[in-house]
Each structure stands twice: as structure tokens, then as C-alpha cells.
TIRO-2110 file (N, C-alpha, C; in Angstrom, 1 decimal):
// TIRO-2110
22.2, 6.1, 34.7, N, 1, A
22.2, 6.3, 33.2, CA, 1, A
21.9, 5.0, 32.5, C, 1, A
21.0, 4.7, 31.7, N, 2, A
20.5, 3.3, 31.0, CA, 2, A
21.3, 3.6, 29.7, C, 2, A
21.5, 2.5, 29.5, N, 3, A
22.2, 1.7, 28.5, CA, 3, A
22.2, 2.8, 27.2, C, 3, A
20.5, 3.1, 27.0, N, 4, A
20.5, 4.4, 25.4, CA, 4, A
21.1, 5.8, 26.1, C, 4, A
21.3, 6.2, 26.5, N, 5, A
21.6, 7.1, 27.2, CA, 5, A
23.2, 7.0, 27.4, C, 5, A
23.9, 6.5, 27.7, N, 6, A
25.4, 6.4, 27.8, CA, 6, A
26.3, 6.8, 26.5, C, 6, A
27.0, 7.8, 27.1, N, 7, A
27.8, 8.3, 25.9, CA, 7, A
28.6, 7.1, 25.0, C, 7, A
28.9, 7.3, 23.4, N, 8, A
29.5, 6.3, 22.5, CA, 8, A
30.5, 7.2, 21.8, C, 8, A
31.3, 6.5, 21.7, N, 9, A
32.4, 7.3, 20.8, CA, 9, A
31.9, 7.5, 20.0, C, 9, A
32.1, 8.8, 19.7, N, 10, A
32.0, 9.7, 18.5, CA, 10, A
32.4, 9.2, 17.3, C, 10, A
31.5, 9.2, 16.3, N, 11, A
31.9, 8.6, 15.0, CA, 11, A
32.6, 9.7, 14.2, C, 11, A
31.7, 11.3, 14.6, N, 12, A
32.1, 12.4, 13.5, CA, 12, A
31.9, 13.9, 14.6, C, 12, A
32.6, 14.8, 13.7, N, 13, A
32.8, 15.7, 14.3, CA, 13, A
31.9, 16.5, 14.9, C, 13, A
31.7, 17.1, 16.2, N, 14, A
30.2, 17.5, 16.7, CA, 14, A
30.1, 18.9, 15.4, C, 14, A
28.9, 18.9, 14.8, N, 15, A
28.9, 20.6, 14.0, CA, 15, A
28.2, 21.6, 14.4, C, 15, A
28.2, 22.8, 14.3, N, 16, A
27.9, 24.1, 14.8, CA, 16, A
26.3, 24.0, 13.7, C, 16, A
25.3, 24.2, 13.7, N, 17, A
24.6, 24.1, 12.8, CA, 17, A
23.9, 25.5, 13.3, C, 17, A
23.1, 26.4, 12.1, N, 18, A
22.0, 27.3, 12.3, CA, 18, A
21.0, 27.0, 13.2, C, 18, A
20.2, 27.5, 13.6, N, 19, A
19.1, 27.3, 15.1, CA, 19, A
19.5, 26.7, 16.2, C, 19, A
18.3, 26.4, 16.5, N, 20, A
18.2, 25.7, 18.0, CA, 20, A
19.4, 24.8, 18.2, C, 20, A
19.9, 24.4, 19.1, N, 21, A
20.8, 23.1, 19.2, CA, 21, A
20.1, 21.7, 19.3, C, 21, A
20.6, 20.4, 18.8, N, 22, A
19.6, 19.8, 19.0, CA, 22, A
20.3, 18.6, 18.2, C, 22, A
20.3, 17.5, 19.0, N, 23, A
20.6, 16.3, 18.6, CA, 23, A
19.7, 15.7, 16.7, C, 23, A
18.6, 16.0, 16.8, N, 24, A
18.1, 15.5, 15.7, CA, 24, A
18.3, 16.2, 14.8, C, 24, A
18.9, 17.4, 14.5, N, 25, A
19.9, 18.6, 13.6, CA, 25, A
20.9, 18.1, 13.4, C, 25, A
21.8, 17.4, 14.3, N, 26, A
22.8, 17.1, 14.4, CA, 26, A
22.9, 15.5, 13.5, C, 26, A
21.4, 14.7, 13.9, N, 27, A
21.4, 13.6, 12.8, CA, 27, A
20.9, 13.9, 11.6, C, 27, A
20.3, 14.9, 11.1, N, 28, A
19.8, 14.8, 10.1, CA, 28, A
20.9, 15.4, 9.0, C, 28, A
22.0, 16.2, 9.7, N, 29, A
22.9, 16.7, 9.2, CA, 29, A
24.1, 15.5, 8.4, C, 29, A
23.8, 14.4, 9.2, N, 30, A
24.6, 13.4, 8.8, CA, 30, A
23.5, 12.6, 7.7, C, 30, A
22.2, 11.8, 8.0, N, 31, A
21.4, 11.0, 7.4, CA, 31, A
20.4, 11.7, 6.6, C, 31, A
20.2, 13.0, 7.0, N, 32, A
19.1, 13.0, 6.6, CA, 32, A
18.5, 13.9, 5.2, C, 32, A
19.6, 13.2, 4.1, N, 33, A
19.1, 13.6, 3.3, CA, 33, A
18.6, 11.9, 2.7, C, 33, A
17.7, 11.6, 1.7, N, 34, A
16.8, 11.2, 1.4, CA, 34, A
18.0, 9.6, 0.6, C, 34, A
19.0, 9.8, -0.2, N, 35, A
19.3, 8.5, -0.9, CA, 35, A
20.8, 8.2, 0.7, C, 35, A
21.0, 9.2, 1.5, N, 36, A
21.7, 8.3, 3.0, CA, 36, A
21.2, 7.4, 3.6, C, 36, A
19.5, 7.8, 3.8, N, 37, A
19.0, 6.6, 4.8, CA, 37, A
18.5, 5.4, 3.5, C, 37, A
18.6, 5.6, 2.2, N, 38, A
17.4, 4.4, 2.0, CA, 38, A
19.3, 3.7, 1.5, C, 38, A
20.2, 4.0, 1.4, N, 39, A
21.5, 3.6, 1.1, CA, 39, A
21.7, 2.9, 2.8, C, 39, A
21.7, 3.0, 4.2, N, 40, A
21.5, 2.6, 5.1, CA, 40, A
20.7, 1.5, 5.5, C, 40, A
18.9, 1.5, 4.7, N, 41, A
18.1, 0.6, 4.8, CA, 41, A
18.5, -1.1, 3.9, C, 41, A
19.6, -0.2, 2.6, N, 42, A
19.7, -1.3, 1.7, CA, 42, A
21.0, -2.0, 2.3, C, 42, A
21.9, -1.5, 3.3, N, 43, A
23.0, -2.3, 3.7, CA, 43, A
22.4, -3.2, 4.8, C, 43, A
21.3, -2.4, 5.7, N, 44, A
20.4, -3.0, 6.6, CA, 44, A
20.0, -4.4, 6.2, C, 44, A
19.2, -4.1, 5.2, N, 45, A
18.6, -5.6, 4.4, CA, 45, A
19.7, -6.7, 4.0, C, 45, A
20.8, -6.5, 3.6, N, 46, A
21.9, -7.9, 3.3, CA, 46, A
22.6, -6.9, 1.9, C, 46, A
22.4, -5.9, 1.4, N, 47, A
23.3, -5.4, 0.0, CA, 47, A
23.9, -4.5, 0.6, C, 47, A
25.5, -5.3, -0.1, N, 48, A
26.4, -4.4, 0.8, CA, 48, A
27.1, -4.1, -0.8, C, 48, A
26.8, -4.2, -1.8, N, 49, A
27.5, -3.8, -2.7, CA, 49, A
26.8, -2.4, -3.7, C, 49, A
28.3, -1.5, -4.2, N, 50, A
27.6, -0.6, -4.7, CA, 50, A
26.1, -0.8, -5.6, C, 50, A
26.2, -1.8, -6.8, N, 51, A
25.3, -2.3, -7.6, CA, 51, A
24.0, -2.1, -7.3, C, 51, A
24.4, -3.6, -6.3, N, 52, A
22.6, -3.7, -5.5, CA, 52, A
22.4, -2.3, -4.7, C, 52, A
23.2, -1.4, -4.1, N, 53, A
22.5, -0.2, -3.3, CA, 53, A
21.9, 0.7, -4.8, C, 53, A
22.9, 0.9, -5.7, N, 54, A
21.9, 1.7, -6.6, CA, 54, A
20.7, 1.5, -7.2, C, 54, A
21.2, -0.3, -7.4, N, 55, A
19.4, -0.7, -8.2, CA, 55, A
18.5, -0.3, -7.3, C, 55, A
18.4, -0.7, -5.8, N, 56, A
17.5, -0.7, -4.8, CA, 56, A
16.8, 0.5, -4.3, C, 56, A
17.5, 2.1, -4.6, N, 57, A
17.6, 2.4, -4.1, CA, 57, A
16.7, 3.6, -5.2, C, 57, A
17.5, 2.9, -6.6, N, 58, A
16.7, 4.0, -7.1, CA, 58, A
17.5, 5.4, -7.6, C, 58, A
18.8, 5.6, -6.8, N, 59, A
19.6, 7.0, -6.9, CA, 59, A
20.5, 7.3, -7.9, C, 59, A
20.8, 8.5, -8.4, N, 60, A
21.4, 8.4, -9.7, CA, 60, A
23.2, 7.8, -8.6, C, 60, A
24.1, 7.2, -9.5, N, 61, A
25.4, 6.3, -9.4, CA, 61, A
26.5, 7.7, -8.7, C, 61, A
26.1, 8.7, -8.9, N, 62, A
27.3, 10.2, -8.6, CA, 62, A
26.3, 11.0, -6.9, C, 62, A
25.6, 10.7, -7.3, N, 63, A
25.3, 11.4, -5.7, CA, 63, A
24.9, 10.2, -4.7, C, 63, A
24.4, 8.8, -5.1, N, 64, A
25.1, 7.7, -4.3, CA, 64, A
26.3, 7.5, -4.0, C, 64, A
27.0, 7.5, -4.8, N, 65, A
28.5, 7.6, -4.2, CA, 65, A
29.4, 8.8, -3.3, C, 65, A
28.8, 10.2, -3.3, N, 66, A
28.6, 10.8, -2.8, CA, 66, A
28.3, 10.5, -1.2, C, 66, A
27.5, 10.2, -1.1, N, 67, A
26.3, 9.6, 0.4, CA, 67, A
27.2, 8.7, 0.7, C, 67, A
27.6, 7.8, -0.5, N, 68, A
28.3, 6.4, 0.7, CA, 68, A
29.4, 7.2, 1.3, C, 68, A
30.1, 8.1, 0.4, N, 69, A
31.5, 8.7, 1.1, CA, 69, A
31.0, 9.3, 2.5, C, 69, A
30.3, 10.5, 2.5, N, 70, A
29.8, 11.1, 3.5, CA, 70, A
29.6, 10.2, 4.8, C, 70, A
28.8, 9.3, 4.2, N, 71, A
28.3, 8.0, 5.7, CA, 71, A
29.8, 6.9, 5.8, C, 71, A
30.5, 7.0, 5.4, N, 72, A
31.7, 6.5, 5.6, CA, 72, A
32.6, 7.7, 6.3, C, 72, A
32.7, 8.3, 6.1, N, 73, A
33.5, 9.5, 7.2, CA, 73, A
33.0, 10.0, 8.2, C, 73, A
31.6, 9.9, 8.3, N, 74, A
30.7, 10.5, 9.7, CA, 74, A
31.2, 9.1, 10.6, C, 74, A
31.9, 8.0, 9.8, N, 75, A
31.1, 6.3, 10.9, CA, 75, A
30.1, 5.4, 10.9, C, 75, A
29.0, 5.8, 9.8, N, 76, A
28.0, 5.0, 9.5, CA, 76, A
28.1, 3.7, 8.7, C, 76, A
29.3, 3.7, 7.7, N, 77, A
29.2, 2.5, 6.9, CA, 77, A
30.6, 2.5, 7.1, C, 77, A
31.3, 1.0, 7.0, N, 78, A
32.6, 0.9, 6.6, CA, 78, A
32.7, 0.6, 5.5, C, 78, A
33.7, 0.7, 4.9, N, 79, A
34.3, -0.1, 3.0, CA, 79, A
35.1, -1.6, 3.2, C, 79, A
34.6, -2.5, 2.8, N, 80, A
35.7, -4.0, 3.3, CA, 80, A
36.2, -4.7, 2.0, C, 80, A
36.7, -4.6, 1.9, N, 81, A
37.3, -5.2, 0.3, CA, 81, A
36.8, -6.5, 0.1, C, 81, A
36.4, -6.9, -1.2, N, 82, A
35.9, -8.1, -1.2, CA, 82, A
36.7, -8.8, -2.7, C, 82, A
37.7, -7.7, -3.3, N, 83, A
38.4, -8.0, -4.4, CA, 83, A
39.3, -7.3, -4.5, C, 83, A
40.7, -8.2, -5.0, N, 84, A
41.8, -7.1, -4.8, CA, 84, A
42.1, -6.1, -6.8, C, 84, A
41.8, -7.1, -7.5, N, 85, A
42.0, -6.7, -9.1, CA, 85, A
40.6, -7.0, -9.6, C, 85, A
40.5, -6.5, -10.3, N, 86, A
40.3, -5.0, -9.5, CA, 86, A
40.0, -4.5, -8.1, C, 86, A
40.8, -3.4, -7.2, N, 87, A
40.0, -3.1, -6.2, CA, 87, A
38.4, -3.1, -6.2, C, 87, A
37.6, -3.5, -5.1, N, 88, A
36.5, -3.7, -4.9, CA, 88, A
36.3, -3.7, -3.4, C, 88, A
34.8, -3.1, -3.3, N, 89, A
34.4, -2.5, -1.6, CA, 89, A
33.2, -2.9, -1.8, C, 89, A
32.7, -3.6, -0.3, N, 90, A
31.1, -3.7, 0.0, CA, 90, A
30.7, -2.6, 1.1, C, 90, A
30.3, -2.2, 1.4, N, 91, A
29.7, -1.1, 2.8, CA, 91, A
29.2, -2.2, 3.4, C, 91, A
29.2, -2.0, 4.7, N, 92, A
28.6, -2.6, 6.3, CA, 92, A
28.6, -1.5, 7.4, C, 92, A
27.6, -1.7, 7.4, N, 93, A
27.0, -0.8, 8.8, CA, 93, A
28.0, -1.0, 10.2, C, 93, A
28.5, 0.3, 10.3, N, 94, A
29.1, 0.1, 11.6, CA, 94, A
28.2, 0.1, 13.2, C, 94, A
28.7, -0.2, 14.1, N, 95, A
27.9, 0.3, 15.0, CA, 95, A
26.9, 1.3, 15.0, C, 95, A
27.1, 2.6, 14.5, N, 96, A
26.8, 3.7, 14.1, CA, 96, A
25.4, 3.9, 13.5, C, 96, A
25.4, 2.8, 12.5, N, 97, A
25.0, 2.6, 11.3, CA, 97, A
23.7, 1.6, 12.0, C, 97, A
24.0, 0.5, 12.3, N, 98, A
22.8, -0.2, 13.1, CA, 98, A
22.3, 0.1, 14.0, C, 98, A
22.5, 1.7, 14.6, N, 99, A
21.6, 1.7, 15.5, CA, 99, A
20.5, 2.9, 14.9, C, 99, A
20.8, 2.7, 13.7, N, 100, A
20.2, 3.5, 12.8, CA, 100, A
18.7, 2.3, 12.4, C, 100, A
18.6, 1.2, 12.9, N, 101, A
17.5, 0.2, 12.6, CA, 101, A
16.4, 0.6, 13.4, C, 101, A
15.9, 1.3, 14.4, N, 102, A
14.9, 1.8, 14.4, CA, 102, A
14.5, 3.1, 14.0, C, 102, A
15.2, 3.6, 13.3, N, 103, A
14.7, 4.8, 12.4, CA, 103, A
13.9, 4.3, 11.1, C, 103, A
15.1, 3.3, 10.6, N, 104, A
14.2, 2.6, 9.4, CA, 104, A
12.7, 2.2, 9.9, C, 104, A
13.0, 1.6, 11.1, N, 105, A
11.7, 0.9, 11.3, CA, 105, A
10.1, 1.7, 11.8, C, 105, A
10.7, 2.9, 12.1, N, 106, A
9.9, 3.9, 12.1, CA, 106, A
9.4, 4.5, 10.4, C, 106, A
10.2, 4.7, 9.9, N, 107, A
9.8, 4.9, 8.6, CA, 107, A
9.3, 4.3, 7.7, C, 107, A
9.0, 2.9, 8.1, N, 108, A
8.2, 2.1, 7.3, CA, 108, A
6.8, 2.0, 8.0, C, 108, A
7.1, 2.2, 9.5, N, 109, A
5.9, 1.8, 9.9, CA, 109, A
4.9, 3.1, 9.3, C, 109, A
5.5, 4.2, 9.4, N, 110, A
4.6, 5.9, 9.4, CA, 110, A
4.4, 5.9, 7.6, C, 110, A
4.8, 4.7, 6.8, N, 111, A
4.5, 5.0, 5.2, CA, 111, A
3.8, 4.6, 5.4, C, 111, A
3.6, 3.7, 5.8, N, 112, A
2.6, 2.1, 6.0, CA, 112, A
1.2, 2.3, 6.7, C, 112, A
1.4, 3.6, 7.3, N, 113, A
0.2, 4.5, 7.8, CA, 113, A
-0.1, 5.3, 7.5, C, 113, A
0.4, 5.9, 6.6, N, 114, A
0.3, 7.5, 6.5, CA, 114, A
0.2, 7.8, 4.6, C, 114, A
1.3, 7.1, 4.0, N, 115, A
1.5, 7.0, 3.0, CA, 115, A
1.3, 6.2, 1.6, C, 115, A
1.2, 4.5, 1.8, N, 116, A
0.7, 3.5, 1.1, CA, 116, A
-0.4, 3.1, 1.6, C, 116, A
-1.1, 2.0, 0.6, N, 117, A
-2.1, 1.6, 0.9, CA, 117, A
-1.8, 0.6, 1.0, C, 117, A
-0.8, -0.4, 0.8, N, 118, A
-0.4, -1.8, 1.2, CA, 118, A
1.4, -1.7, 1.7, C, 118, A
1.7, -2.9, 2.0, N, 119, A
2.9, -3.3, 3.0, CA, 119, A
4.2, -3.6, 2.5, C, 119, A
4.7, -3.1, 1.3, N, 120, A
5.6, -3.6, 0.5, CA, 120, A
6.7, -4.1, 1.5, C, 120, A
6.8, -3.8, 2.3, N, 121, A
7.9, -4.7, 3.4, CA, 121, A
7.7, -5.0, 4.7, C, 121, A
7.8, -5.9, 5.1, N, 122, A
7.3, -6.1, 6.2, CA, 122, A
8.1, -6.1, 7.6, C, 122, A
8.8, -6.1, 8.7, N, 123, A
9.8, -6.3, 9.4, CA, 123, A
9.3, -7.5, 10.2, C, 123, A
9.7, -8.9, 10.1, N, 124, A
9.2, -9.6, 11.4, CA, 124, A
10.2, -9.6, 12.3, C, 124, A
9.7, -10.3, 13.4, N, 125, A
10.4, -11.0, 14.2, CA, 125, A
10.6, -12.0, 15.0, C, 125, A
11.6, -12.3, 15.3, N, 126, A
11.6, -14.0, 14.7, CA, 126, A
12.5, -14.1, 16.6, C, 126, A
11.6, -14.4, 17.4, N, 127, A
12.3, -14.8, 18.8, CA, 127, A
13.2, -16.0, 18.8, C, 127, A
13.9, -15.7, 19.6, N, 128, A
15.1, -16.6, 19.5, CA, 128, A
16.4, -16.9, 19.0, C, 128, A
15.8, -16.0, 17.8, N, 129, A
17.2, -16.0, 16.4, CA, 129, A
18.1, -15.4, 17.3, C, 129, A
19.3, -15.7, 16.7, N, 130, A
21.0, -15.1, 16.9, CA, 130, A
20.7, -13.7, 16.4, C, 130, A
20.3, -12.4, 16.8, N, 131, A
20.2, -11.6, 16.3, CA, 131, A
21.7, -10.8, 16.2, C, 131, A
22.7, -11.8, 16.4, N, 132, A
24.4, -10.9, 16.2, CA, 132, A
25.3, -11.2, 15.2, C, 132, A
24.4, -12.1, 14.6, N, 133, A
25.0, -13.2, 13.5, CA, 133, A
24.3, -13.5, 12.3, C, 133, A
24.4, -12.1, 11.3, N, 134, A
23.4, -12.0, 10.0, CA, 134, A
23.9, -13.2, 9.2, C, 134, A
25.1, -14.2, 9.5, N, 135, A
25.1, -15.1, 8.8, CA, 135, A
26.1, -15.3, 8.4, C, 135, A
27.2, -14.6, 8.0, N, 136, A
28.3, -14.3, 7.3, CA, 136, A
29.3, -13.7, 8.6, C, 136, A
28.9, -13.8, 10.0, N, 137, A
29.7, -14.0, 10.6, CA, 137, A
30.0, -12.2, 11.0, C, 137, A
29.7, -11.6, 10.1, N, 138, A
29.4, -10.0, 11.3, CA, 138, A
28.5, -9.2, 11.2, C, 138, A
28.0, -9.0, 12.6, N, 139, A
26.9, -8.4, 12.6, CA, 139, A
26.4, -7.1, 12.2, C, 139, A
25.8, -7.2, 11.0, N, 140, A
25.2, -5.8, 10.2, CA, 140, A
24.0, -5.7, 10.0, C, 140, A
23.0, -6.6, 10.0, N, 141, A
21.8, -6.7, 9.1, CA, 141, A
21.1, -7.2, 9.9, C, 141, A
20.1, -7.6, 9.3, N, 142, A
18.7, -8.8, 9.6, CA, 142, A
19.5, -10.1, 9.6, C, 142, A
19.0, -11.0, 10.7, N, 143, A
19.2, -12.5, 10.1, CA, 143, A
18.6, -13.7, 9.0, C, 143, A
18.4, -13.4, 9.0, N, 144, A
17.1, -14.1, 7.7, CA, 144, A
16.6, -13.1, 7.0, C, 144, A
16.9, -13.8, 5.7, N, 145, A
16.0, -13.6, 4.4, CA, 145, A
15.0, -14.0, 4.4, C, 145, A
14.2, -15.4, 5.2, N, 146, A
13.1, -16.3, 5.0, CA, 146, A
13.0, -15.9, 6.0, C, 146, A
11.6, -15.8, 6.3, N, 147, A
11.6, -16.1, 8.4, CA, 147, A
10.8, -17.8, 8.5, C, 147, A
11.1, -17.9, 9.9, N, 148, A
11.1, -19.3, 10.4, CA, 148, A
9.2, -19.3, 10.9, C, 148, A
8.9, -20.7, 11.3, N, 149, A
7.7, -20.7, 11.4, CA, 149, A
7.0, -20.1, 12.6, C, 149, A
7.8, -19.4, 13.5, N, 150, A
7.8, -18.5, 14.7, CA, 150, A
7.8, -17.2, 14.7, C, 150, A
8.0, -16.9, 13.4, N, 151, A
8.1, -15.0, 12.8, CA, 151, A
6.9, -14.5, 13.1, C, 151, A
6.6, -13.5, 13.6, N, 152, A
5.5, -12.7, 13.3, CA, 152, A
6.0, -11.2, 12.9, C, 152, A
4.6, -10.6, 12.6, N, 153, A
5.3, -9.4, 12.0, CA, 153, A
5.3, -8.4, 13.1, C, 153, A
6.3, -7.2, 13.1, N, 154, A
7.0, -6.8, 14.0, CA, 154, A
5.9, -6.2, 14.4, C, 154, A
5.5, -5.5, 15.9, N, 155, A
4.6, -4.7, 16.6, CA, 155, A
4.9, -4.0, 17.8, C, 155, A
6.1, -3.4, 17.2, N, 156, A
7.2, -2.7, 18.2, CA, 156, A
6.8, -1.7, 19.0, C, 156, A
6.9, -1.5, 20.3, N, 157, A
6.4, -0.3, 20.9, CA, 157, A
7.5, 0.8, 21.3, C, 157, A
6.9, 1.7, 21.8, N, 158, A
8.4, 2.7, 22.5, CA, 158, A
7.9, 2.0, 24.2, C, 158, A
8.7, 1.6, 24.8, N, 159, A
8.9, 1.4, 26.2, CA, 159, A
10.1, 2.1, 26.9, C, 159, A
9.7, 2.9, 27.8, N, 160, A
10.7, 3.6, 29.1, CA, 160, A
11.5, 2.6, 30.1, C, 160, A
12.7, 2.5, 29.4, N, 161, A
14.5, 1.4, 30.2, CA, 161, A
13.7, 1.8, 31.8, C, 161, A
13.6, 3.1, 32.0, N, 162, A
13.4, 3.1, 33.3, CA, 162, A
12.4, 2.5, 34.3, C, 162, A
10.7, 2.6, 33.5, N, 163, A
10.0, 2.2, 34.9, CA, 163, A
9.0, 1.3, 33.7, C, 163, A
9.8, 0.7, 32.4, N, 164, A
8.9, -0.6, 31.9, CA, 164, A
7.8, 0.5, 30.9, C, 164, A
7.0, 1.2, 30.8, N, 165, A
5.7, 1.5, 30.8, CA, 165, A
6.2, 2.0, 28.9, C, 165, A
4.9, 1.8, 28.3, N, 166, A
5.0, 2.2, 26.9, CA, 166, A
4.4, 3.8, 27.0, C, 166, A
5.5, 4.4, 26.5, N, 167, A
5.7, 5.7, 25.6, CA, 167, A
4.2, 5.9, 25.1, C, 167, A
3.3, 7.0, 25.5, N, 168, A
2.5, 7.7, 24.3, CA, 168, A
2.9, 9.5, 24.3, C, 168, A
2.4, 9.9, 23.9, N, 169, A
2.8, 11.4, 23.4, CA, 169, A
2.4, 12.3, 24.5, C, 169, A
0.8, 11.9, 24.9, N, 170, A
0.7, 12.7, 25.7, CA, 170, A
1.3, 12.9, 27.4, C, 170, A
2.3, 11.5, 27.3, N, 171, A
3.2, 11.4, 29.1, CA, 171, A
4.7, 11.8, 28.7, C, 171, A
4.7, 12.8, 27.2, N, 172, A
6.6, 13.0, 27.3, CA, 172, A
6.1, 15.2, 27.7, C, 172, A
7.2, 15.2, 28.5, N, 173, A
7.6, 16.7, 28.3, CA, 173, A
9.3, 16.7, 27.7, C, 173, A
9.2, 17.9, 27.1, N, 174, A
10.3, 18.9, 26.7, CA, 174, A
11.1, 19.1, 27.8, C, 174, A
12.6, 19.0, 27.7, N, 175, A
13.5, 19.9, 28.7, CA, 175, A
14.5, 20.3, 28.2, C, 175, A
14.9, 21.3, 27.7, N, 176, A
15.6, 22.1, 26.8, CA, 176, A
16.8, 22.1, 27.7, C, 176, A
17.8, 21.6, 27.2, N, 177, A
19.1, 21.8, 28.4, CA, 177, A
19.9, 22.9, 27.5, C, 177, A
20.0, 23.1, 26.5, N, 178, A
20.8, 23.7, 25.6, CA, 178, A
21.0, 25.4, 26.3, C, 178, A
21.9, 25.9, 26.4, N, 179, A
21.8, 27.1, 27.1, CA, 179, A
21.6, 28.4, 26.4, C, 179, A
20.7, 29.5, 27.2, N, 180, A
20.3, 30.2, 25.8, CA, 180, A
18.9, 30.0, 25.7, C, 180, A
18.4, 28.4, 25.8, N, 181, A
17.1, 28.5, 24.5, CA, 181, A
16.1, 27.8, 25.6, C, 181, A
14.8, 27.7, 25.4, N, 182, A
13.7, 26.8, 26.0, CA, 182, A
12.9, 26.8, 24.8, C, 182, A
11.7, 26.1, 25.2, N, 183, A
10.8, 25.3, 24.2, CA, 183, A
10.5, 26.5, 22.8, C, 183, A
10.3, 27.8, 23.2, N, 184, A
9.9, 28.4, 22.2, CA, 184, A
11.2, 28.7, 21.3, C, 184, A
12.4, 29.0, 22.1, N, 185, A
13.3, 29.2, 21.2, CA, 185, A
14.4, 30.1, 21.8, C, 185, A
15.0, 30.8, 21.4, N, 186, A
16.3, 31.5, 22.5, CA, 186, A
15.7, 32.1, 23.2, C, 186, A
16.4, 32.6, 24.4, N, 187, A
15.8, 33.6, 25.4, CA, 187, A
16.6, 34.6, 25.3, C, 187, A
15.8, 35.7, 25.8, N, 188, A
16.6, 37.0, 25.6, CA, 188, A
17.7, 36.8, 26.9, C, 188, A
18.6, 37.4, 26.7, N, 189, A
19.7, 37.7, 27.8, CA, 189, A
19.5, 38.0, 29.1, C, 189, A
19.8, 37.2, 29.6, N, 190, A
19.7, 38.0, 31.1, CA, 190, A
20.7, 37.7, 31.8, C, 190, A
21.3, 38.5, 33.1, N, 191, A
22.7, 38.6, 33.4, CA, 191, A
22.6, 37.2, 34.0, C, 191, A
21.8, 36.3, 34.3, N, 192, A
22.4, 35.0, 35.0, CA, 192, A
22.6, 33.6, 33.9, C, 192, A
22.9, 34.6, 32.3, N, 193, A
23.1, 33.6, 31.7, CA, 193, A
24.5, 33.9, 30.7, C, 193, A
25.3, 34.9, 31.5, N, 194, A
26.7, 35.1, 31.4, CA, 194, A
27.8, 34.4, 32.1, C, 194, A
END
């Protein structure tokens, strides 16, 4: 079993959802409504405070707060006080939460293709960097604000832990393990599935 593949403590409770069974139901149930992930991308970037997530993000102030709660009880963000008088919280990506950085990075790459005509953000990558140490001493974010004279911009591929080789569409098959269902969808009953 390779390293992505290895079970992680559960951040939130497994849920029964309508249709197929399926992990990506299971994430979108948590992230995937629209001001969760770009509230995710803005803690990603270095803003861990309410303020900067709402300017950034664009969301009205009552259903951002909303989402932070939500992504703070699934495990995705924690709250860390940064002021006692008044109480005061910044959000940080938990474990949970950063390994939620290639999703972002998927999503900018498929705008950046699909959707704009120019690059309003760029992801580099900068070899070498401390990538555990955004700076402030725990690891949530990017390292750099600036990149170094060694940055290039990111050109990430999907590569297989197992045998090295880069991922294209046409070398994946489906294997439906969920019981009950295959690729088209439930299967009718049959006594060897009692």
C-alpha cells in the first residue's frame, strides 16, 4: 500500500449520501460547495484571518462563516487564537486541509485552460525550499510570497507511486468495489450478493 493510499484518521463522520457510493461524494459533501474551497485556497495562500478570507474571496460575511464552521468540524481548518480581548481566531489548514493543495492546483490549472484567457495566479516551484516551514513556524501554506531566482512555474504531472510512469486518461480503468453497484450503476439482485 503506497503512502496516498494508506488510511488517515478520520477528520469527520463517514455520511450515507443518495447514489452511487463514492469517495468524491463523500468530498464534495464536505468541500464542495463553491465559497469552502476558495475559503481553503485563501488559507492556502498565507490569509488566515476572517477579514482577508472575505475580501479575497468575495463571499457574503454569514455564509463564510458558515463554511469556516462546517470546514472546522469536518477537520479541514483549525481556529488558533491570535487575541484574547477581544477573542480573536485565524483558520489554518489542518492536515486535512493541505492535502487539499492539489485540488486547488487542479483548479487553476483547468481555469487557466478552459476558462480565462490569462494567468491571474500562477503556482511556482521553487526546488529546494523548506516546503514544511511557511515561515511562521507551522506548516499550512506556500513558502514564499516572492519566489527565489530558481522558481519556475509549476508543470505538475499525475505520476503512478507504483511503477513511476505519468497518468493519461486513456491507461486508467474503473473498479467499482462498492457492493451492489459496477460502472453503470446498481446491479440488480442476485442471490450471491446476500
Amino acid at each position: 500500500m503506497s503512502a496516498a493510499q494508506e488510511p488517515h484518521a478520520r477528520t469527520a463522520r463517514t455520511v450515507t449520501l443518495p447514489g452511487r457510493p463514492c469517495s468524491a461524494a463523500a468530498a464534495l459533501h464536505v468541500v464542495g460547495e463553491k465559497w469552502a474551497l476558495l475559503a481553503v485556497r485563501e488559507i492556502f495562500f498565507g490569509n488566515h484571518r476572517f477579514e482577508a478570507i472575505a475580501r479575497n474571496t468575495g463571499a457574503p460575511r454569514d455564509r463564510l462563516a458558515v463554511r469556516l464552521r462546517s470546514l472546522e468540524q469536518a477537520g479541514v481548518v483549525e481556529r488558533r487564537p491570535y487575541n484574547e480581548r477581544p477573542p480573536r481566531y485565524e483558520y489554518h489548514l489542518t492536515d486535512s486541509g493541505r492535502d487539499l493543495a492539489p485540488v486547488i492546483r487542479a483548479l487553476l490549472d483547468w481555469g487557466d485552460r478552459w476558462v480565462r484567457e490569462d494567468r491571474p495566479v500562477v503556482m511556482l516551484h521553487e526546488p529546494g525550499a523548506d516546503t514544511d516551514d511557511p515561515g511562521d513556524g507551522r506548516a499550512d501554506g506556500p513558502v514564499h510570497a516572492r519566489a527565489s531566482a530558481h522558481a519556475h512555474d509549476l508543470d505538475a504531472a499525475w505520476i503512478c507511486r507504483t511503477c513511476g510512469e505519468e497518468v493519461v486518461m486513456n491507461t486508467l480503468t474503473v473498479d467499482v468495489r462498492a457492493p451492489g453497484w459496477d460502472r453503470s450503476g446498481p446491479r440488480a439482485s442476485s442471490p450471491s450478493d446476500s
